[in-house]
C-alpha positions as CSV (number, residue, x, y, z in Angstrom):
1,X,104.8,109.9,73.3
2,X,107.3,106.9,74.7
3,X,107.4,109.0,77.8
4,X,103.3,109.3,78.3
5,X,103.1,105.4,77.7
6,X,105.8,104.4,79.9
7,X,104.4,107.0,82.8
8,X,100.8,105.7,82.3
9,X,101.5,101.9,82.9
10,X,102.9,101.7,86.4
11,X,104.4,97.6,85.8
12,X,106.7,99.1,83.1
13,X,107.4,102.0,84.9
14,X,108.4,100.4,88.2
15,X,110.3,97.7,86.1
16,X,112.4,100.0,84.6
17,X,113.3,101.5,88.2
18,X,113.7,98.8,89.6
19,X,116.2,97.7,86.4
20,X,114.6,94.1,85.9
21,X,112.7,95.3,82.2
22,X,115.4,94.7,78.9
23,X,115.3,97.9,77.4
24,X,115.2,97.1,73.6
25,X,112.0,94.3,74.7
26,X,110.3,97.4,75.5
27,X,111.2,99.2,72.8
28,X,109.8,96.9,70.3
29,X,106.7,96.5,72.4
30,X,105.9,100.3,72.1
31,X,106.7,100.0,68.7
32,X,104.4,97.1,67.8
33,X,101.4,98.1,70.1
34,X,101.2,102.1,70.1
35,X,102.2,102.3,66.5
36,X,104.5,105.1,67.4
37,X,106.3,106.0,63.8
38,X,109.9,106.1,64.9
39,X,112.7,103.8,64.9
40,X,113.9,101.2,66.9
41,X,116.8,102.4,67.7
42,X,114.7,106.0,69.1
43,X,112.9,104.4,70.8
44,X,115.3,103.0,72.7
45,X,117.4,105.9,73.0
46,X,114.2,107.4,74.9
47,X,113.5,104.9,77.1
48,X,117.4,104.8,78.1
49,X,117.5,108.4,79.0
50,X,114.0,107.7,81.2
51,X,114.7,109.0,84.4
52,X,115.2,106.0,86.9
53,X,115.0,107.4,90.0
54,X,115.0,111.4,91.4
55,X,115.4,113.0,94.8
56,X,111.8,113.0,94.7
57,X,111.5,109.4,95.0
58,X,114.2,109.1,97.7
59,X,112.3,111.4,99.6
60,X,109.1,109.6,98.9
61,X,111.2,105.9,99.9
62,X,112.4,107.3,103.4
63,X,108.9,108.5,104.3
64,X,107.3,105.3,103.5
65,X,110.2,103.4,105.6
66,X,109.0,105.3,108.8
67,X,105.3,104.6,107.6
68,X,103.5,102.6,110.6
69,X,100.8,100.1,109.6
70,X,97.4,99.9,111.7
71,X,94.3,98.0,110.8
72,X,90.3,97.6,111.9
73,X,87.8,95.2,110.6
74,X,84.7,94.6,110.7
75,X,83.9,97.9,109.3
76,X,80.5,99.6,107.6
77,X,80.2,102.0,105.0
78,X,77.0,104.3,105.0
79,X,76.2,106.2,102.1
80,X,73.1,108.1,102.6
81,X,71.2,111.1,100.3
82,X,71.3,114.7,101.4
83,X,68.3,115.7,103.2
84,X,67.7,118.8,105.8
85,X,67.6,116.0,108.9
86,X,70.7,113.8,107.7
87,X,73.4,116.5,109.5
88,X,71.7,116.3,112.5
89,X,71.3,112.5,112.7
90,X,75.1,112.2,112.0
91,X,76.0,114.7,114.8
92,X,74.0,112.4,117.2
93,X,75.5,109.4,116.2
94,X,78.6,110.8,116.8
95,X,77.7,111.7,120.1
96,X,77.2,107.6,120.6
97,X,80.2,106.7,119.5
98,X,82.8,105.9,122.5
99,X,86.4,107.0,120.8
100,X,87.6,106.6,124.4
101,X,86.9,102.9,123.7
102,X,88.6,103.0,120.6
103,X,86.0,103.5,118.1
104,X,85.9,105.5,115.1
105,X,83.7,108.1,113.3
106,X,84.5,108.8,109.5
107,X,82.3,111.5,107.9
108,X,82.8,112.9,104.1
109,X,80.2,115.2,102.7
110,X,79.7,114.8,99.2
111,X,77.5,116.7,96.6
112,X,75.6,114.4,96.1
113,X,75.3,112.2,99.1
114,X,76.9,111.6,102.4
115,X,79.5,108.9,103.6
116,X,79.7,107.1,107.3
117,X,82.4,105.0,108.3
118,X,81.9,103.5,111.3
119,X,82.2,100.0,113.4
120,X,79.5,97.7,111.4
121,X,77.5,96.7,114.2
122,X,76.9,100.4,115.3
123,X,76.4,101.8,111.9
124,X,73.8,99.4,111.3
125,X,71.6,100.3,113.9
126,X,72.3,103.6,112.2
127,X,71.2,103.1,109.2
128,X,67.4,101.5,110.6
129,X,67.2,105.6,111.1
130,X,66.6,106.2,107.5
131,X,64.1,105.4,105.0
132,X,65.0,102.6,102.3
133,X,64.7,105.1,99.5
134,X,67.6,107.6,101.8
135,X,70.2,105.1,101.8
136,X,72.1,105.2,98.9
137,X,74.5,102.5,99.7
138,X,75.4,100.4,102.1
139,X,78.8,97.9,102.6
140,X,79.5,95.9,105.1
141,X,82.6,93.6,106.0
142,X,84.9,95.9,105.4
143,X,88.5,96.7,106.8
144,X,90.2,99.5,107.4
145,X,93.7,100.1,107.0
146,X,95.6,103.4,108.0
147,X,98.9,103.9,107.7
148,X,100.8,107.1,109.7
149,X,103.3,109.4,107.8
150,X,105.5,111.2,109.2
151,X,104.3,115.0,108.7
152,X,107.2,115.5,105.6
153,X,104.5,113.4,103.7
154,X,102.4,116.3,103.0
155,X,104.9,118.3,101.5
156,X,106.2,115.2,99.2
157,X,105.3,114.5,96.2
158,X,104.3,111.2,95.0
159,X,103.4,109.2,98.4
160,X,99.7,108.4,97.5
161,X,100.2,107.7,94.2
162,X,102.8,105.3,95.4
163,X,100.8,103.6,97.8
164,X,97.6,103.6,95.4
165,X,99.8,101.9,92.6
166,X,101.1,99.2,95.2
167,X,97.7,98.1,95.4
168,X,96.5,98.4,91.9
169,X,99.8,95.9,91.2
170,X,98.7,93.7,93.5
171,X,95.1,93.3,92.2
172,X,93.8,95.0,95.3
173,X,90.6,97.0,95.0
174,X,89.7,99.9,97.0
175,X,86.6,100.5,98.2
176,X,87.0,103.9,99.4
177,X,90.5,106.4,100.5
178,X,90.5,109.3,102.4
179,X,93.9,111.5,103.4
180,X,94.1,113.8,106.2
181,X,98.0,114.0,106.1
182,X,99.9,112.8,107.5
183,X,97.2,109.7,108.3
184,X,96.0,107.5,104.9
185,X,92.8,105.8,105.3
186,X,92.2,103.2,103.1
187,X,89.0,100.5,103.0
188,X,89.1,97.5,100.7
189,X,86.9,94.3,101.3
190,X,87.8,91.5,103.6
191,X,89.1,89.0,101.1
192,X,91.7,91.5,99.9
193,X,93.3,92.1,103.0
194,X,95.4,90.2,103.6
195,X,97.0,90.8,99.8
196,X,96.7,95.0,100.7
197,X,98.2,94.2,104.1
198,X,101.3,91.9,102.1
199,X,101.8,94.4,99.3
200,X,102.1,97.4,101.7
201,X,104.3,95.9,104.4
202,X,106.4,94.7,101.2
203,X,106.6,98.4,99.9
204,X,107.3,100.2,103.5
205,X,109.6,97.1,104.4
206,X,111.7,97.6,101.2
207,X,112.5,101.4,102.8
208,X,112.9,100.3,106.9
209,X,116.0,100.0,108.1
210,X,114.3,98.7,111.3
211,X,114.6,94.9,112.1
212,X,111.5,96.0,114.8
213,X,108.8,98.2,112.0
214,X,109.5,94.4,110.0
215,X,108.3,92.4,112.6
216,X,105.0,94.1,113.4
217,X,104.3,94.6,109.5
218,X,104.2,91.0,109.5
219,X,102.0,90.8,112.4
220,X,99.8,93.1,111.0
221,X,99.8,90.4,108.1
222,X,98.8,87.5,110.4
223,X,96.2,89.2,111.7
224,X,94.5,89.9,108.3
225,X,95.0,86.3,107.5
226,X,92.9,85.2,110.5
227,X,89.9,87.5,109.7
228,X,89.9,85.4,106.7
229,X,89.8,82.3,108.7
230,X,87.1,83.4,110.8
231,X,84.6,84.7,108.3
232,X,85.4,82.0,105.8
């Protein structure tokens, strides 16, 4: 029971790894707020044998130190219903879009509808393609972060859950992720970026070694700040 609490709130659990929660402060907490019937005193003794830290998470720490940090705005997300047509509307707007030029094309195929990520301006015109009552949703103003693994990522456990309680800490919501190890795609709105942009580059920054990787995370910082500016 102490374990399941401590596992499913990811503040006390990083506090306690990170050695900066007083054990017996927590005990009494779980006491008074989960109504667990034990003593004190066991309680404690659980949460002092809670593992701190495993050769998972050192695995999962070195990864995330070689993690590199890339970012788009000005991004659209289409969400559009199922239809017999929808398929082949997507396979011609792919054929528009210029990934020579750097542009992107994200596609997921849902049950119940169909999801385009795209440059806003292009997926816009996209979207005048469909009836009203066809689009199911439609977001716009978006950014879109990836971040690179190195290919050990997909046989890790633990490095999305990382990354998605990172955010969560820092108050960041996600509109949308999508992993196609060793790449993480992640979309949140452009008010949060700059805050998913700190909080990450804090977390791989923590892990690199390299005085270089730290200097363009915190360029890729600056330049979320300055979307800010400019649509602000």
């Amino acid at each position: 029971m102490v374990e399941r609490m401590i596992e499913r709130d990811p503040v006390i659990k990083k506090g306690l790894q990170r050695e900066i929660i007083n054990s017996r402060a927590l005990a009494r907490f779980i006491q008074a707020t989960d109504g667990i019937d034990s003593s004190l005193d066991s309680i404690l003794g659980i949460i002092r044998r809670y593992p701190r830290a495993s050769e998972g998470a050192a695995g999962t720490d070195r990864i995330l130190g070689d993690c590199e940090l890339t970012m788009r705005s000005k991004i659209g997300d289409l969400a559009v219903e199922h239809g017999p047509h929808v398929m082949r509307q997507i396979a011609e707007f792919a054929g528009s879009i210029k990934s020579t030029s750097g542009e992107n094309l994200r596609v997921v195929v849902g049950q119940r509808s169909i999801r385009v990520i795209a440059e806003q301006k292009a997926l816009e015109k996209f979207r005048e393609t469909f009836a009203d009552k066809e689009v199911v949703r439609y977001s716009e103003n978006l950014v879109e972060i990836s971040l690179l693994l190195t290919p050990e990522a997909e046989r890790t456990r633990g490095i999305y859950a990382r990354i998605t309680t990172e955010l969560a800490l820092n108050d960041v919501n996600l509109i949308g992720i999508m992993c196609c190890s060793p790449e993480s795609i992640l979309l949140v709105e452009e008010k949060d970026a700059p805050k998913a942009i700190e909080s990450l580059q804090g977390m791989i920054s923590e892990q690199s070694p390299n005085r270089e990787h730290r200097a363009g995370l915190a360029a890729r910082r600056s330049q979320a700040e300055s979307i800010i500016k400019r649509t602000s």
